[in-house]
SEDO-330300 format. One line per field, with one value per residue: residue number from 0; x, y, z of N, C-alpha, C in turn. Coordinates in pm, 1 decimal, decimal comma, always signed. Layout:
! residues N
nr = [NUM_...]
n.x = [X_...]
n.y = [Y_...]
n.z = [Z_...]
ca.x = [X_...]
ca.y = [Y_...]
ca.z = [Z_...]
c.x = [X_...]
c.y = [Y_...]
c.z = [Z_...]
END
This chain:
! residues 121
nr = [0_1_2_3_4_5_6_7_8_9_10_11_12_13_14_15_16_17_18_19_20_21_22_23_24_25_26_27_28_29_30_31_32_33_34_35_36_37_38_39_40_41_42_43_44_45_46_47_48_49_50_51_52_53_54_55_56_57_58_59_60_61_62_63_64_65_66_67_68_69_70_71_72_73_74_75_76_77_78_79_80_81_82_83_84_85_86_87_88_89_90_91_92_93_94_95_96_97_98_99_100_101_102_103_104_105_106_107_108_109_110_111_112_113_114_115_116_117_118_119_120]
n.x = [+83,4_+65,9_+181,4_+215,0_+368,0_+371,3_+589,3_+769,9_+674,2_+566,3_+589,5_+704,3_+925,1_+831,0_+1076,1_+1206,6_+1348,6_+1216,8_+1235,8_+1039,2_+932,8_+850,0_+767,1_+784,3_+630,8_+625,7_+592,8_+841,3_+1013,3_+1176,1_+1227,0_+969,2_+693,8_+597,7_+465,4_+427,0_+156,7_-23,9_-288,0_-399,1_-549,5_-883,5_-861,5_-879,3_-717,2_-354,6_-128,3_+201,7_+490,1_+649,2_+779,1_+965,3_+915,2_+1080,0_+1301,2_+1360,1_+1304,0_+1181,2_+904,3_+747,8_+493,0_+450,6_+405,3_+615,2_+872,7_+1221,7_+1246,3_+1136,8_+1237,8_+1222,6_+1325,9_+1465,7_+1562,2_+1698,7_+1765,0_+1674,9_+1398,0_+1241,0_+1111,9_+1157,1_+1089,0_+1240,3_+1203,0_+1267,3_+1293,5_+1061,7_+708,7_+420,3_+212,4_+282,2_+178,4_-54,6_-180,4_+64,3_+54,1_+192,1_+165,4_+156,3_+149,8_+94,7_-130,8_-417,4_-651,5_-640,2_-571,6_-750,5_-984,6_-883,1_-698,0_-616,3_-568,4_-312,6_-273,1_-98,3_+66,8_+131,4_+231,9_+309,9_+349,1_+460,7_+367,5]
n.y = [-119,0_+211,7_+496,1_+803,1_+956,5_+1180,6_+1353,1_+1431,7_+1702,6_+1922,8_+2131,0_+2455,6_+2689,6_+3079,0_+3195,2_+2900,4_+2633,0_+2335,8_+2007,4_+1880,9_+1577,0_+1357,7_+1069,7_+794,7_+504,5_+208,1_+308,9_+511,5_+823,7_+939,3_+1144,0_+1245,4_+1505,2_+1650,3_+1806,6_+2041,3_+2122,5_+2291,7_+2302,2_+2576,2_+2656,6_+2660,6_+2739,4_+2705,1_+2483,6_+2473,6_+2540,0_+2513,4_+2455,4_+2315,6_+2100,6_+2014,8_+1774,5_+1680,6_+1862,4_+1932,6_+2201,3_+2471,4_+2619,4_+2815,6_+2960,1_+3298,3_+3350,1_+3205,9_+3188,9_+3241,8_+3134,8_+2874,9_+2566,9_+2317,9_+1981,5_+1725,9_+1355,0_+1131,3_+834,4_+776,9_+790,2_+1021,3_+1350,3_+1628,2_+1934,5_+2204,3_+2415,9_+2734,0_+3037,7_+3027,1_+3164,9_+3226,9_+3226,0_+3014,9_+2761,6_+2469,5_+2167,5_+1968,5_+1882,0_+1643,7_+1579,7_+1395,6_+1597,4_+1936,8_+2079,1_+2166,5_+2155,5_+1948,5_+1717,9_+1688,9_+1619,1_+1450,7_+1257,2_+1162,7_+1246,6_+1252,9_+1162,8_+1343,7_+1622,7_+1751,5_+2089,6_+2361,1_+2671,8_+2862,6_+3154,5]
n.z = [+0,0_-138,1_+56,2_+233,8_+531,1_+733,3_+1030,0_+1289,9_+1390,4_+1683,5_+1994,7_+2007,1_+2073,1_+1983,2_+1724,3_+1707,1_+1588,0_+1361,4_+1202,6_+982,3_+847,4_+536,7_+505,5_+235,5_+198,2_-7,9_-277,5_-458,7_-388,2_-544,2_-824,7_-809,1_-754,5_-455,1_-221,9_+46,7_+313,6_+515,3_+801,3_+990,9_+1343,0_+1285,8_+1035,2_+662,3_+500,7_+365,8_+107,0_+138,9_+36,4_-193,6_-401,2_-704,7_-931,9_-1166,2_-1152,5_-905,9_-852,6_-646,0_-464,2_-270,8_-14,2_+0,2_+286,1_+430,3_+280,7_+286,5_+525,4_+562,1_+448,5_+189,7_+75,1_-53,7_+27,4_-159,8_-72,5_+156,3_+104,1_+117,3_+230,3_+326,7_+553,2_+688,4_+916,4_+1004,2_+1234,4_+1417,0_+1383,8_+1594,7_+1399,3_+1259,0_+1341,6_+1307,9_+1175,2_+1020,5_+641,5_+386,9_+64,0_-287,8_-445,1_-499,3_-506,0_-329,4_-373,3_-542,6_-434,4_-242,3_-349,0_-543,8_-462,8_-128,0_+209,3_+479,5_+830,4_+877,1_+1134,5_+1430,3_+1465,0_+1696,7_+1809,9_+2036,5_+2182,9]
ca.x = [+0,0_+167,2_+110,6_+318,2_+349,2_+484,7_+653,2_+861,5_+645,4_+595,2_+590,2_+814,1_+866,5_+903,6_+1207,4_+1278,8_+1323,1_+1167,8_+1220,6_+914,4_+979,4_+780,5_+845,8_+749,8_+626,3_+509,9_+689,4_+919,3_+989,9_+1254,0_+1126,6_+817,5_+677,9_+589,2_+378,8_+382,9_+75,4_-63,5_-436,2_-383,7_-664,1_-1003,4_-896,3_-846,8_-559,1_-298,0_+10,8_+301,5_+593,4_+636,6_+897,2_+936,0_+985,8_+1172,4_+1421,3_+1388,3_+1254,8_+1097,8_+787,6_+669,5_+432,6_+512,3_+464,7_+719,1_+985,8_+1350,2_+1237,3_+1151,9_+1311,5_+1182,6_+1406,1_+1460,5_+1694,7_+1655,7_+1804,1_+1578,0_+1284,3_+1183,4_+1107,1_+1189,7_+1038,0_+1327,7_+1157,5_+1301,7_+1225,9_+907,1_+606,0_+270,3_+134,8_+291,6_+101,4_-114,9_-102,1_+103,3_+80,9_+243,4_+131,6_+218,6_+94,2_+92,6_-217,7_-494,7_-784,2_-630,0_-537,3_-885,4_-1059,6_-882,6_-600,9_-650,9_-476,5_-251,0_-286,2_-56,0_+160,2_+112,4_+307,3_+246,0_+526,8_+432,9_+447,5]
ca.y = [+0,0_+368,8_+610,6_+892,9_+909,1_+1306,3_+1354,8_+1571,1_+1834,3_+1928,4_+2254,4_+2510,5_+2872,3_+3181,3_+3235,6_+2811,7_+2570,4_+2203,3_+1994,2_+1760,9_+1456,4_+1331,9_+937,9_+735,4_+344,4_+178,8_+364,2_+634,6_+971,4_+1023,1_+1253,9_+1288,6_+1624,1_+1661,6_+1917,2_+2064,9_+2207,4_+2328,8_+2398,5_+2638,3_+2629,8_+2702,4_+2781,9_+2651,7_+2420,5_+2609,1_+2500,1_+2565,2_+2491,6_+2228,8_+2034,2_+1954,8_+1614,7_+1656,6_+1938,9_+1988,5_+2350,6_+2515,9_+2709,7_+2890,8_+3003,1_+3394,7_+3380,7_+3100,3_+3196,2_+3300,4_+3060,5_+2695,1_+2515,7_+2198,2_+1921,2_+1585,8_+1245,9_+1009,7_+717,3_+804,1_+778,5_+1122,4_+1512,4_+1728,7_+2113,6_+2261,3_+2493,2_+2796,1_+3128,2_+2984,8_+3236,1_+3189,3_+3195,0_+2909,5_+2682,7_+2416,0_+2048,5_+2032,2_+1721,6_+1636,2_+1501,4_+1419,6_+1709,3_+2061,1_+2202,1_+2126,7_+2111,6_+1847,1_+1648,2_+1750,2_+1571,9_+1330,3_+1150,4_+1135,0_+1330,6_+1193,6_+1222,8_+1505,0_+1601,2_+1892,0_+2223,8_+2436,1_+2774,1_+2950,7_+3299,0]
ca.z = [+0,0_-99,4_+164,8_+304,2_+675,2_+865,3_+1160,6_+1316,4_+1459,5_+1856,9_+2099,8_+2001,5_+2091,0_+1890,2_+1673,5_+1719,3_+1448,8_+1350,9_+1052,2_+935,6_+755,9_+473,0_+456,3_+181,2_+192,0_-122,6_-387,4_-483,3_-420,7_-658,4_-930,9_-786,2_-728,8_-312,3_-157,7_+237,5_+336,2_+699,9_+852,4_+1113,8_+1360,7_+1247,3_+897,5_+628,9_+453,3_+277,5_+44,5_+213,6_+2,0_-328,3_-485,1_-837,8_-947,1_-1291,5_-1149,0_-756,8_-846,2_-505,6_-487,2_-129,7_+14,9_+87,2_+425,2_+458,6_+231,8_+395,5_+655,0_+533,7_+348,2_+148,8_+52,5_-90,4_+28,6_-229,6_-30,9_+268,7_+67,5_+264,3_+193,2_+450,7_+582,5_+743,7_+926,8_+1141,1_+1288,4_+1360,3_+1445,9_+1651,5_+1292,8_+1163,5_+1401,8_+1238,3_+1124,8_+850,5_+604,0_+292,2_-34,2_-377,5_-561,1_-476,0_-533,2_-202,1_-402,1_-612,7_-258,6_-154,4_-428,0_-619,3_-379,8_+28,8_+319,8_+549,7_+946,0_+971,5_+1238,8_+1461,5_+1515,0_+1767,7_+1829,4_+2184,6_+2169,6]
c.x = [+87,4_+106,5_+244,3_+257,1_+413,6_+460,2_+748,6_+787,3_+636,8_+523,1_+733,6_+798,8_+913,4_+989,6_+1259,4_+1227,1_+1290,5_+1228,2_+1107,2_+971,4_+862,5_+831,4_+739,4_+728,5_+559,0_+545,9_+731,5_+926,2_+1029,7_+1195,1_+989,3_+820,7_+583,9_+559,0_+373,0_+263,6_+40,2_-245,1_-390,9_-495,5_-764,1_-961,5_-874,9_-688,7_-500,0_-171,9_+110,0_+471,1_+599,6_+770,9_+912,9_+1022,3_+1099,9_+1295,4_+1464,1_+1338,0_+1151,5_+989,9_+733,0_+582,0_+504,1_+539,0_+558,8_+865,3_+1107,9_+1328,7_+1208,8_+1194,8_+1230,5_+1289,8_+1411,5_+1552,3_+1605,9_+1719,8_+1716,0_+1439,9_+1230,8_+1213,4_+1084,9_+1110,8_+1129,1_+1259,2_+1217,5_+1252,1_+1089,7_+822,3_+487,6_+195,5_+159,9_+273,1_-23,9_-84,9_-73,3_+97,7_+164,2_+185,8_+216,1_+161,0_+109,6_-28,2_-314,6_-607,9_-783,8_-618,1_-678,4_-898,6_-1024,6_-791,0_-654,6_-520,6_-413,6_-305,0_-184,5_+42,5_+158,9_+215,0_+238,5_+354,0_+374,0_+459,2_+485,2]
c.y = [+124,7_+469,4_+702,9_+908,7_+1107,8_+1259,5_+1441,7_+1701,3_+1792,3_+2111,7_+2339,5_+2631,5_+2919,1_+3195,5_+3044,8_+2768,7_+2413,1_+2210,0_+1868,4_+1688,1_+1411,4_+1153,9_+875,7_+569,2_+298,1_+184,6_+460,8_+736,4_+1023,3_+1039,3_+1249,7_+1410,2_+1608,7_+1774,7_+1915,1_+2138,9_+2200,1_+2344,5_+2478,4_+2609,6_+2728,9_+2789,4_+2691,6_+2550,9_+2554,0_+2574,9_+2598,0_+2560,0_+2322,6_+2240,0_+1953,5_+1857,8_+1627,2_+1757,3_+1975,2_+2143,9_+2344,8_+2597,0_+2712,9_+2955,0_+3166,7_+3418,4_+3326,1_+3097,5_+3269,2_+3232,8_+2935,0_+2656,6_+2353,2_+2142,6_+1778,5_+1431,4_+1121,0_+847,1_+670,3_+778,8_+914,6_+1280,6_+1555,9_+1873,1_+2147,6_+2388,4_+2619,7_+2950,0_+3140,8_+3148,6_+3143,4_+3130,0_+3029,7_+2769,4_+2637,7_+2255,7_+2076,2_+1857,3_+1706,6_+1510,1_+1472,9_+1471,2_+1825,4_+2140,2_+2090,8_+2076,6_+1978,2_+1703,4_+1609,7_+1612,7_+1448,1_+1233,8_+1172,6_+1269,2_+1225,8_+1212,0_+1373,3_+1489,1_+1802,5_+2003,2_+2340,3_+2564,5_+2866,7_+3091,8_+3329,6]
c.z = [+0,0_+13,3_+216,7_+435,2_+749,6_+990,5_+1144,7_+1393,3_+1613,6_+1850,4_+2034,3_+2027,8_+1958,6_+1885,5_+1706,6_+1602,0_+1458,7_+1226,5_+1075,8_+795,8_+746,5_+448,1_+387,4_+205,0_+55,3_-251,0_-356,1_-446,3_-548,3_-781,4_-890,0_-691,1_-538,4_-278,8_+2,6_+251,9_+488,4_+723,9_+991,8_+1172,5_+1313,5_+1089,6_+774,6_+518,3_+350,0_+210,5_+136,4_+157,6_-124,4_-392,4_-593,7_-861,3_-1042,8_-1209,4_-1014,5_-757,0_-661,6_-515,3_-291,0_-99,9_+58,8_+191,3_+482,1_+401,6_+288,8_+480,1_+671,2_+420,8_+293,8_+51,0_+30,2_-24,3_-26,5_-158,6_+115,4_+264,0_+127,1_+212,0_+354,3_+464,4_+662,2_+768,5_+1027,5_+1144,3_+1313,9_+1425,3_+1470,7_+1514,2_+1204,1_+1283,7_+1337,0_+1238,5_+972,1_+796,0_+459,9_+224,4_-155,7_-481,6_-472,0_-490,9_-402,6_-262,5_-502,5_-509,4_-265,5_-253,1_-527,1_-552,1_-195,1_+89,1_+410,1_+735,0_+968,5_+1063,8_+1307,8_+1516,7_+1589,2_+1824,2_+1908,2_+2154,3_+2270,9]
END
């Protein structure tokens, strides 16, 4: 069965850093395109940062850029969110798929459980 699995989040204060790991079972990452996204509470989901299969290209969310990083280890099977200077705001579960767009998630593949972040102000 393919499924991706996160982890990695917790408690953290303002201005600390996490990384969330995206692990694969099932098949591949390599060249496949990988999506982070978050729900903060009470709103809704939100792309958070995307990694292109054919070239590793990056794509961020504005509020996140200068401050996470998304990343590949092809021997790991596993995409990474290197996340730091966190803010209050970037509290949410975050999950990761394989696509980048939410409403494509939403509607034609599943969600994962997630993994929750929470930065204290």
């Amino acid at each position: 069965q393919s499924q991706l699995v996160e982890s990695g989040g917790g408690l953290v204060d303002t201005g600390g850093s996490l990384r969330l790991a995206c692990a694969a079972s099932g098949f591949s990452l390599y060249h496949r395109t990988i999506g982070w996204f978050r729900q903060p509470p009470g709103k809704d989901r939100e792309e958070v940062a995307c990694l292109g299969g054919n070239d590793d290209s990056t794509i961020y969310a504005d509020s996140v850029k200068g401050r996470f990083t998304i990343s590949r280890d092809n021997a790991k099977n596993t995409v990474y969110l290197e996340m730091n200077s966190l803010k209050p705001e970037d509290t949410g579960v975050y999950y990761c798929a394989a696509h980048c767009s939410v409403a494509y998630v939403t509607t034609v593949a599943s969600w994962g459980q997630g993994t929750q972040v929470t930065v204290s102000s």
